[in-house]
TORKOL-4160 file (C-alpha; in steps of 0.2 Angstrom, whole numbers, padded with zeros to 4 digits, m for minus):
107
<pt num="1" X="0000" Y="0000" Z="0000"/>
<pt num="2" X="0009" Y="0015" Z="m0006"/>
<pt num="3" X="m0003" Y="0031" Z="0007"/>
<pt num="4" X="m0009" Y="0045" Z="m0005"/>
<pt num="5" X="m0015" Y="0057" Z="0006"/>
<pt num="6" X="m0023" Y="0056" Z="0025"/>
<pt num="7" X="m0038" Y="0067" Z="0024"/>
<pt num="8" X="m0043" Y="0065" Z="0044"/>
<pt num="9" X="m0034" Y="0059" Z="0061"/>
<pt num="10" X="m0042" Y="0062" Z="0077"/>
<pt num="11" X="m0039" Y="0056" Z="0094"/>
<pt num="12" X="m0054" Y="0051" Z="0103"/>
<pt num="13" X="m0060" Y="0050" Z="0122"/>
<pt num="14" X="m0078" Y="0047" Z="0122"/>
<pt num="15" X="m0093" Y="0042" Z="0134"/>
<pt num="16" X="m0107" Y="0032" Z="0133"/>
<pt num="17" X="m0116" Y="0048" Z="0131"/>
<pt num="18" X="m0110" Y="0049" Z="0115"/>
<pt num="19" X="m0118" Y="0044" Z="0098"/>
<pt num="20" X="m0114" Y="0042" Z="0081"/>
<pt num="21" X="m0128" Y="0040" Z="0069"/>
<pt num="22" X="m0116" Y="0037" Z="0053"/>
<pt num="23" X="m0110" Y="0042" Z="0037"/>
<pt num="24" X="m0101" Y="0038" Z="0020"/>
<pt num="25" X="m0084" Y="0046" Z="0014"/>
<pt num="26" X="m0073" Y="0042" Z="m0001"/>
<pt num="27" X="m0058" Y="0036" Z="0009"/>
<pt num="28" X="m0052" Y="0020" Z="0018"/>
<pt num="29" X="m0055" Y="0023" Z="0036"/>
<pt num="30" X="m0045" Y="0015" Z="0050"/>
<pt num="31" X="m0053" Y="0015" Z="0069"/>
<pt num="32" X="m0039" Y="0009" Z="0082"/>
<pt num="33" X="m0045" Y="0007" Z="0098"/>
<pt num="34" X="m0034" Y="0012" Z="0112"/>
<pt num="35" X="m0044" Y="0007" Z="0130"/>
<pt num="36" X="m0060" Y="0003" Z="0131"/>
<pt num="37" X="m0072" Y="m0006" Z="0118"/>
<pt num="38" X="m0086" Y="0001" Z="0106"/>
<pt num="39" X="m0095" Y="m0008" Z="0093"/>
<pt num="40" X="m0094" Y="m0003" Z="0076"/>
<pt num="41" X="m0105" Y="m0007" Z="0060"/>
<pt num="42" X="m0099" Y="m0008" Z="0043"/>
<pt num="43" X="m0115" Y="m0010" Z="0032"/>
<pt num="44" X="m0123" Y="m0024" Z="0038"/>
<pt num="45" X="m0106" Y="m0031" Z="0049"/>
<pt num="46" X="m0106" Y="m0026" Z="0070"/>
<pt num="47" X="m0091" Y="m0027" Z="0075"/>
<pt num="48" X="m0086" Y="m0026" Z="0093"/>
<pt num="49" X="m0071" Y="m0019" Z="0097"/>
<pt num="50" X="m0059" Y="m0016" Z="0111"/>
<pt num="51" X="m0043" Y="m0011" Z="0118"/>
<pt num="52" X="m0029" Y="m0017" Z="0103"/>
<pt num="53" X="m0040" Y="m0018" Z="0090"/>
<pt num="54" X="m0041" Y="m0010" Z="0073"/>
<pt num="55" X="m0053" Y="m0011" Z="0059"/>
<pt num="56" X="m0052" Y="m0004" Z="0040"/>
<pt num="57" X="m0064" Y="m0003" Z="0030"/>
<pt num="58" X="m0065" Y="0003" Z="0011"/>
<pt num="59" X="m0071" Y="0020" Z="0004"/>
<pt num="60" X="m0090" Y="0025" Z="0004"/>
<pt num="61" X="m0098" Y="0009" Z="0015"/>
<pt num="62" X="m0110" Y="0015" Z="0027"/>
<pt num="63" X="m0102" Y="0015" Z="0044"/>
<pt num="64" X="m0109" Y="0020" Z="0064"/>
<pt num="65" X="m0104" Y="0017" Z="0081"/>
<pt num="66" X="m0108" Y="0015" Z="0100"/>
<pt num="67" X="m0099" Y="0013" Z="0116"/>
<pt num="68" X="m0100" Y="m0005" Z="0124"/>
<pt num="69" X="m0100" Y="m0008" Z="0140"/>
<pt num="70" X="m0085" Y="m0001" Z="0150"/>
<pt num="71" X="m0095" Y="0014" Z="0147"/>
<pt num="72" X="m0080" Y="0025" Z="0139"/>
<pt num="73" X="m0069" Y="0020" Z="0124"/>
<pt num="74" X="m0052" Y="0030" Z="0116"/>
<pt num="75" X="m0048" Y="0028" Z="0099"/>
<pt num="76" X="m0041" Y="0033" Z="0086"/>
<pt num="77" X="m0049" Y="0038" Z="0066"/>
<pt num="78" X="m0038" Y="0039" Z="0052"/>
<pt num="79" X="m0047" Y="0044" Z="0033"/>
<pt num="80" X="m0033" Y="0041" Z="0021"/>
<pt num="81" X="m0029" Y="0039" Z="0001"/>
<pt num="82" X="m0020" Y="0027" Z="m0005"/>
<pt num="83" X="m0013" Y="0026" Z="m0024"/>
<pt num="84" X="m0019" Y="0009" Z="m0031"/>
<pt num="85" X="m0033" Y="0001" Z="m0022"/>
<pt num="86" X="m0028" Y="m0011" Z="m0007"/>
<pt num="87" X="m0046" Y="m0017" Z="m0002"/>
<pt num="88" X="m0060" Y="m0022" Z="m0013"/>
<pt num="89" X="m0075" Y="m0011" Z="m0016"/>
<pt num="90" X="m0083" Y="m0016" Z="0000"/>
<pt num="91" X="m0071" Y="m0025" Z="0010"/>
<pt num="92" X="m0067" Y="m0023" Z="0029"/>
<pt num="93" X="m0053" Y="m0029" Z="0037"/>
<pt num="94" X="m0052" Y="m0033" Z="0058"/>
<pt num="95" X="m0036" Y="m0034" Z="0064"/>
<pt num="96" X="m0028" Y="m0037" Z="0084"/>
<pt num="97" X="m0014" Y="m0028" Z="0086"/>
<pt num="98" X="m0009" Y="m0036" Z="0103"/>
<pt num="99" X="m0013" Y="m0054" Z="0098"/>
<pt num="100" X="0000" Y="m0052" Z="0083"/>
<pt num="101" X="0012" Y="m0044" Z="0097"/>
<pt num="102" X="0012" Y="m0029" Z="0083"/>
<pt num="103" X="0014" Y="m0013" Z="0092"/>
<pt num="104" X="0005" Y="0006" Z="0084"/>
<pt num="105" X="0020" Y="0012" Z="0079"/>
<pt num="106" X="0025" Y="m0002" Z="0066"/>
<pt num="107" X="0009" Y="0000" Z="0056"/>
């Protein structure tokens, strides 16, 4: 994957006060959570993730989420361009960074 461009990074420290009702964008996203857990859906897929997680998804799906239930959740969002395609039209990719005992900063 050879990055184009990264359109959006943003830290995030949220409660279960918070609610996102969704969208569609024309990059890749990548969600890497950080503590706490939150469950994310991609089209039709609910994914529930938690601390070490990460989950790409390609550009213009459908995509929402919701705290789980430790109540408060920190993430990371990265939009980014890449210059050849490295996902399928509608392709999402779930990935634990701790299991594979790859740290954040080597991705």
């Amino acid at each position: 994957m050879h990055l184009k461009n990264i359109n959006f990074f943003r830290w995030f420290s949220l409660d279960d006060t918070y609610e996102f009702n969704g969208h569609r964008h024309n990059t890749y996203e990548v969600n890497i959570i950080l503590s706490g857990n939150m469950n994310v859906t991609v089209e039709e897929s609910v994914f529930e993730l938690s601390a070490g997680d990460m989950l790409f998804w390609s550009p213009n799906l459908f995509h929402c989420n919701r705290i789980g239930t430790d109540k408060h959740v920190e993430f990371l969002s990265i939009h980014f361009e890449t210059k050849e395609d490295f996902l399928n039209k509608k392709e999402t990719v779930f990935y634990h960074i701790s299991k594979n005992k790859m740290p954040i900063i080597n991705i």
